[in-house]
C-alpha positions in Angstrom: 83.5 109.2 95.8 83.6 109.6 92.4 84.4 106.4 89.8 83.1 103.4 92.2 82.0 100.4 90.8 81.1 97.0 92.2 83.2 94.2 91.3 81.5 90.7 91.3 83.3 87.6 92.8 84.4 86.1 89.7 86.2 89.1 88.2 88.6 88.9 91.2 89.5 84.9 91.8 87.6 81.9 92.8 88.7 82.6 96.0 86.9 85.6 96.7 83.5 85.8 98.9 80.7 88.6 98.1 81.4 91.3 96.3 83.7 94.4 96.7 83.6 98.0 96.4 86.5 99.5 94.8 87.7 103.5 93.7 89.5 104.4 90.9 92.5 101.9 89.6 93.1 100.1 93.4 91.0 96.9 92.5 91.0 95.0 96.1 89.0 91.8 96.7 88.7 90.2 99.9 90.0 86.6 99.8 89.2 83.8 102.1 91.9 82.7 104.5 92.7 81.1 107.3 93.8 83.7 109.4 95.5 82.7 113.3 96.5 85.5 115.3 99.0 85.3 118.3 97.5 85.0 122.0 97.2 88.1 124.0 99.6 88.7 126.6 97.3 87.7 130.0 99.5 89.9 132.4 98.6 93.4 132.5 101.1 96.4 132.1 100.1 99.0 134.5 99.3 102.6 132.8 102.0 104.3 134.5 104.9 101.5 132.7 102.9 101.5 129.3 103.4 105.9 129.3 107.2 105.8 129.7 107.5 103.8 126.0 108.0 106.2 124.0 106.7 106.0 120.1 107.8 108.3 117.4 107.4 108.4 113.6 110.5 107.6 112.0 111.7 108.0 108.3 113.9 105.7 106.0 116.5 107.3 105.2 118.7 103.9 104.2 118.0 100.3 104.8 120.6 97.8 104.0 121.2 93.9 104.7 122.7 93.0 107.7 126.1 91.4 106.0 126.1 87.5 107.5 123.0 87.7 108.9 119.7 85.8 107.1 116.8 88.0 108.7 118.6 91.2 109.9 117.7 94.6 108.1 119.9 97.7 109.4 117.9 100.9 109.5 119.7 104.5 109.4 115.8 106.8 111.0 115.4 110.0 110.6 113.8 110.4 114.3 113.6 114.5 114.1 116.3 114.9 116.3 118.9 116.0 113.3 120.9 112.9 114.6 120.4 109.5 112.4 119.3 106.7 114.6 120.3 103.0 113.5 118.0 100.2 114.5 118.3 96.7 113.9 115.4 94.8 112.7 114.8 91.1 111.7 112.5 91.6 109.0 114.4 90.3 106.0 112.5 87.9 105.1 109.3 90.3 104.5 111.0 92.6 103.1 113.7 94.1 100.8 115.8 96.8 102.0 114.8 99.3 99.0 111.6 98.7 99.4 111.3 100.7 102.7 113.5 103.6 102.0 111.5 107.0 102.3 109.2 105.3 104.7 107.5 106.5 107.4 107.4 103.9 110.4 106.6 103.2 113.9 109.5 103.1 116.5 109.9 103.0 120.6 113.0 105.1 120.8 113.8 104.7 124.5 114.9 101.4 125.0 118.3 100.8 126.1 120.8 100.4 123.4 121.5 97.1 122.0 124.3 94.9 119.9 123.4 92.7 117.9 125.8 91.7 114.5 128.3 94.0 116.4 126.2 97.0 115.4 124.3 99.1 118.1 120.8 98.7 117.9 118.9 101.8 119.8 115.1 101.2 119.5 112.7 98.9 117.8 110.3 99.1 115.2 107.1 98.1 115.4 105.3 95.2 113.1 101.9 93.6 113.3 102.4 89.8 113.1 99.9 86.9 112.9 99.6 83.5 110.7 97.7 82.8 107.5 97.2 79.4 106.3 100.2 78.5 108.2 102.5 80.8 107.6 103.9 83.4 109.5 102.8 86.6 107.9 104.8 90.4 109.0 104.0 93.7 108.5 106.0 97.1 109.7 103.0 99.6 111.1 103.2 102.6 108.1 102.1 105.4 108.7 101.3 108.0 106.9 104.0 110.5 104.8 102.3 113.5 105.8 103.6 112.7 109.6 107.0 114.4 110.2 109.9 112.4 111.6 110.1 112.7 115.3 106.7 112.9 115.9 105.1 111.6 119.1 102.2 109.0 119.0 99.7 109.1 122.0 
């Protein structure tokens, strides 16, 4: 790569441990934290359960606030099908609806419809969740732009 340069621990923050390699104008440094991550689940899902979920790539085509609701977001998905799919997701507090329009997330599609604020919900979209010096931290899983909407992850 072209443009790297190392980046010594105290042109980041006092925080920061070693040094980090960095490209271009994304400047990263790794930070010290104290990071607690959920338990994992200690029953098994046979293979056979875990192949009928079914992931696809969904776009943002409009996210808006769920009106009386603190943590609801209300997703309208592109999901490839040339039919919008709503889904309900109680992310609000990460995130700001315009924030995530024209992004490409990570959806189960074929989970029986649910209500929830008197809107249908019909999938869910998946996050990565864990604690960081106490607090609960979310993230949506991304995925790249490049992946068209409906697309099936394996």
């Amino acid at each position: 790569m072209e443009n790297i340069e190392t980046i010594k621990t105290e042109e980041c923050n006092s925080e920061v441990e070693n040094t980090t390699t960095v490209s271009n104008e994304n400047v990263e440094c790794e930070k010290k934290s104290n990071v607690t991550l959920l338990p994992f689940e200690e029953e098994n899902v046979d293979f056979g359960t875990f192949c009928k979920s079914d992931f696809r790539a969904v776009k943002v085509k409009e996210c808006i606030a769920v009106p009386k609701s603190k943590k609801l977001l209300q997703f309208t998905l592109d999901d490839g099908t040339g039919k919008d799919r709503t889904i309900l997701s109680g992310v609000h507090a990460y995130y700001e609806p315009e924030e995530l329009v024209g992004k490409t997330l990570l959806a189960i599609v074929n989970l029986p419809p649910r209500s929830m604020m008197g809107v249908e919900s019909c999938g869910m979209l998946m996050s990565a969740i864990h604690e960081e010096d106490g607090e609960e931290k979310l993230n949506l899983v991304m995925l790249n732009d490049a992946i068209p909407a409906g697309a099936k992850l394996e």
